[in-house]
C-alpha positions, 0 to 999 in steps of 0.5 A, spaced: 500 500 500 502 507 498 499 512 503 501 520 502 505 518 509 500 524 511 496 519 515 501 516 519 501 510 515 508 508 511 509 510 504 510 503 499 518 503 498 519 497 495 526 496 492 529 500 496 534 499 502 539 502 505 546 501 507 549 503 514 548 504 522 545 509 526 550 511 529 553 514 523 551 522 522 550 521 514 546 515 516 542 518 521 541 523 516 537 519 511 534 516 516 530 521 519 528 523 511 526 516 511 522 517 517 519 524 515 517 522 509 514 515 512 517 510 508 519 504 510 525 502 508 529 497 511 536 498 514 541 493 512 546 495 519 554 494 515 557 495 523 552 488 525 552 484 519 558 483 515 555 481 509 551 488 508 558 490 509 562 485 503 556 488 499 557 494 498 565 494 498 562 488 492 558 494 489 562 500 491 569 498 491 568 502 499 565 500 505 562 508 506 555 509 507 549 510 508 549 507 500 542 506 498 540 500 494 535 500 488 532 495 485 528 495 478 522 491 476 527 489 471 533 486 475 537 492 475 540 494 480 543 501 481 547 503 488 546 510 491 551 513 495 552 520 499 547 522 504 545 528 501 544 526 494 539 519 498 535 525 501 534 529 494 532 522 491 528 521 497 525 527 496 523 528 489 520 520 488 516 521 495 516 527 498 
């Protein structure tokens, strides 16, 4: 279900996942987008799971985050870095 977020509800995001932990400022950064927006983006936590870590240095050649995963109806996938150009995207597909 998509909502304009407006009722509380969060706004369908599926494909989209979002790389880091919250305890980084750039990460926490996105989040708080993420949650102004109401969207329900899952957080694959790169300090806890090594597995989230290997993607993205597999995606990116570098572990930086927060890297937001996007993953297209047609098997594409493409990888997002940078908080603020997250934000941006965030912002002007769901805002």
């Amino acid at each position: 279900m998509v909502s304009t977020g407006e009722t509380g509800e969060s706004v369908g995001a599926e494909g989209l996942a979002l790389y880091g932990y919250p305890q980084c400022p750039y990460c926490a950064r996105v989040l708080n987008a993420i949650e102004s927006l109401g969207l329900d983006i899952p957080l694959r936590n790169t300090m806890l799971d090594g597995g989230h870590r290997a993607a993205i240095v597999e995606a990116m050649g570098r572990s930086t985050v927060p890297v937001l995963r996007i993953d297209h109806a047609d098997g594409k996938v493409d990888w997002l870095p940078e908080s603020a150009d997250i934000v941006r995207f965030l912002a002007s597909r769901f805002g």
